[in-house]
C-alpha positions as CSV (number, residue, x, y, z in Angstrom):
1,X,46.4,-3.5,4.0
2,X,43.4,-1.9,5.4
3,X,43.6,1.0,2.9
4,X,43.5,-1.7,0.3
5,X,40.4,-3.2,1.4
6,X,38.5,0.1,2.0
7,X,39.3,1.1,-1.3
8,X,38.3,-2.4,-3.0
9,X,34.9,-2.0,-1.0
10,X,34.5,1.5,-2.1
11,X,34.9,0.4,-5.6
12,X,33.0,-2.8,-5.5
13,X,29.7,-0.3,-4.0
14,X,30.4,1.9,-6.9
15,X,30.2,-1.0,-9.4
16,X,27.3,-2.5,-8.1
17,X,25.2,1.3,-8.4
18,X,26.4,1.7,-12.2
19,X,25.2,-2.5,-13.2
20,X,21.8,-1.4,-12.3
21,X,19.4,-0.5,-14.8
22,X,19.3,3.3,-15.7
23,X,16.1,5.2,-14.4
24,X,14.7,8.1,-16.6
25,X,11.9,10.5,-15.8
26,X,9.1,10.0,-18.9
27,X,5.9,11.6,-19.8
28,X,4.4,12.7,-23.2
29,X,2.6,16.0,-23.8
30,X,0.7,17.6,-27.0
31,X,-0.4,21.4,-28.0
32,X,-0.8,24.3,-25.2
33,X,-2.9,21.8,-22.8
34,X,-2.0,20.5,-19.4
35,X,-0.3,17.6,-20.1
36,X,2.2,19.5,-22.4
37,X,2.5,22.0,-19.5
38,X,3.0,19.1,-17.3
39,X,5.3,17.4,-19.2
40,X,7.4,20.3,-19.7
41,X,7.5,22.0,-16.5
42,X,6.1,20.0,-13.5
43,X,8.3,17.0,-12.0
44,X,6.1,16.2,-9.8
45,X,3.4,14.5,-12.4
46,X,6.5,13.3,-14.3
47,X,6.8,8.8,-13.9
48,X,10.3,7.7,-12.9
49,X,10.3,4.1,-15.1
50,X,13.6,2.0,-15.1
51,X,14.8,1.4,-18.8
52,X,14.9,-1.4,-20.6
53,X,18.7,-3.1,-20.4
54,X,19.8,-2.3,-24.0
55,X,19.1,1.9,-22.8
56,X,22.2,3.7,-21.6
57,X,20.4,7.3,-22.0
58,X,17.7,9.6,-20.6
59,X,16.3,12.2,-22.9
60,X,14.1,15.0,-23.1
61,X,12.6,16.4,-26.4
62,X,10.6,19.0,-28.1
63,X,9.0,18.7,-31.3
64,X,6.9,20.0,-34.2
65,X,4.3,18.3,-35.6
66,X,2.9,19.1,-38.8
67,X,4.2,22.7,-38.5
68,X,1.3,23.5,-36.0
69,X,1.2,21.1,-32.6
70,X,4.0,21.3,-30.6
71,X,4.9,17.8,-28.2
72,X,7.3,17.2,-25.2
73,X,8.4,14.0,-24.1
74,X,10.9,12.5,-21.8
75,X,11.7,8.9,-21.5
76,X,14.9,6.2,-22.2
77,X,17.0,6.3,-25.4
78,X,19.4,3.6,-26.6
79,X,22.7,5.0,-27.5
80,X,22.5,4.5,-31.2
81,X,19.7,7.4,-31.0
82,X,21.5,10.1,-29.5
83,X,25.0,11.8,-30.9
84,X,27.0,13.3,-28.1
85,X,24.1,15.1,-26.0
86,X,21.0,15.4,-28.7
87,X,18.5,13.2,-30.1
88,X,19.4,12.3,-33.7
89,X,16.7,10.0,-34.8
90,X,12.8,12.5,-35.4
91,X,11.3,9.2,-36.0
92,X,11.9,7.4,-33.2
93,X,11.9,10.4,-30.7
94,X,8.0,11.3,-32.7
95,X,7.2,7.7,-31.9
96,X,8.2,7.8,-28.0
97,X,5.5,10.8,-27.6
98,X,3.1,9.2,-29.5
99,X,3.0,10.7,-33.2
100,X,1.4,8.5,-35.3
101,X,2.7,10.8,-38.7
102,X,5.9,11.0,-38.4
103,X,6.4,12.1,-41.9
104,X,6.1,15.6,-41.0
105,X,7.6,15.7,-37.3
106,X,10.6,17.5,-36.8
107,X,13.0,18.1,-33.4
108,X,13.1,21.3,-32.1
109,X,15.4,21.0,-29.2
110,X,16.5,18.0,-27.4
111,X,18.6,16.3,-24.8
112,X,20.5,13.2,-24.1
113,X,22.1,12.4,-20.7
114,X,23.6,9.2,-19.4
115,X,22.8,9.4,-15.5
116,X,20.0,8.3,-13.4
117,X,17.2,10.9,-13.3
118,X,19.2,13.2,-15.8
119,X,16.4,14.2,-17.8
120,X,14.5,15.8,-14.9
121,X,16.0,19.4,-15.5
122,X,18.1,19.0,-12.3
123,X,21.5,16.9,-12.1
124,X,20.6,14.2,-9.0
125,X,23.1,11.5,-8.0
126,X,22.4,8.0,-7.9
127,X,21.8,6.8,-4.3
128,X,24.5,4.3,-4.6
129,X,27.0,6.5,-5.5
130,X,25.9,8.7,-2.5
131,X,25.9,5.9,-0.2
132,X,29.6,5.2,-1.4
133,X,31.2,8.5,-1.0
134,X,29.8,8.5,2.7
135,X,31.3,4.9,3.4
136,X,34.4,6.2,2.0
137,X,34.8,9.3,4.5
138,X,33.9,7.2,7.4
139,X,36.3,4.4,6.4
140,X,38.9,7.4,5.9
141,X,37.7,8.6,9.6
142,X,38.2,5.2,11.3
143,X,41.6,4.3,9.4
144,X,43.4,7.2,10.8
């Protein structure tokens, strides 16, 4: 019985991390400047910004502009824009890093990811999920 009700708590803490809205890293950068070095390269001047419910992905993106500026953004991405783990729509992905044309923006390289923080360069777990794996080896500890 006890196993049972370690496991349904261990479960119900795992549940309860993944209802939570999904946290991405965003920023927007244009050109050779600082804030597309930023953008690109420096996490900490990066904004962590919870997603709006409808979001299920994190992305990060480079694009082309006009053949000449180049732009990096990250930021939230609902579903419907990413096939398996790319951006598919330019125009929504030139919108996010604020193109105004998007007639002539193209995607370079890009990334979609489904986890909290994914979109950071580095894989980091949610706290929750964390928090349950620890409650799980100490149940473990105690029940035996």
């Amino acid at each position: 019985m006890k196993v049972i009700a370690c496991l349904l708590l261990v479960a119900f803490i795992y549940c309860v991390g993944h209802v939570a809205s999904l946290q991405c890293y965003a920023c927007t950068g244009m050109g050779t400047g600082t804030d597309y070095d930023n953008c690109l390269n420096k996490m900490d001047t990066w904004n962590l910004t919870t997603c709006p419910a409808n979001t299920t992905n994190c992305f990060s993106v480079k694009l082309m502009l006009n053949s000449t500026y180049q732009l990096y953004g990250r930021g939230c991405a609902r579903q419907s824009q990413c096939s398996t783990s790319k951006l598919t729509n330019a125009t929504a992905a030139c919108l996010a890093v604020g193109a105004s044309d998007t007639s002539s923006c193209t995607i370079t390289s890009s990334r979609c990811c489904t986890s909290d923080k994914c979109n950071g360069g580095t894989a980091v777990l949610p706290q929750v999920t964390m928090i349950s794996a620890l409650i799980a080896v100490s149940l473990a500890a105690v029940l035996q």
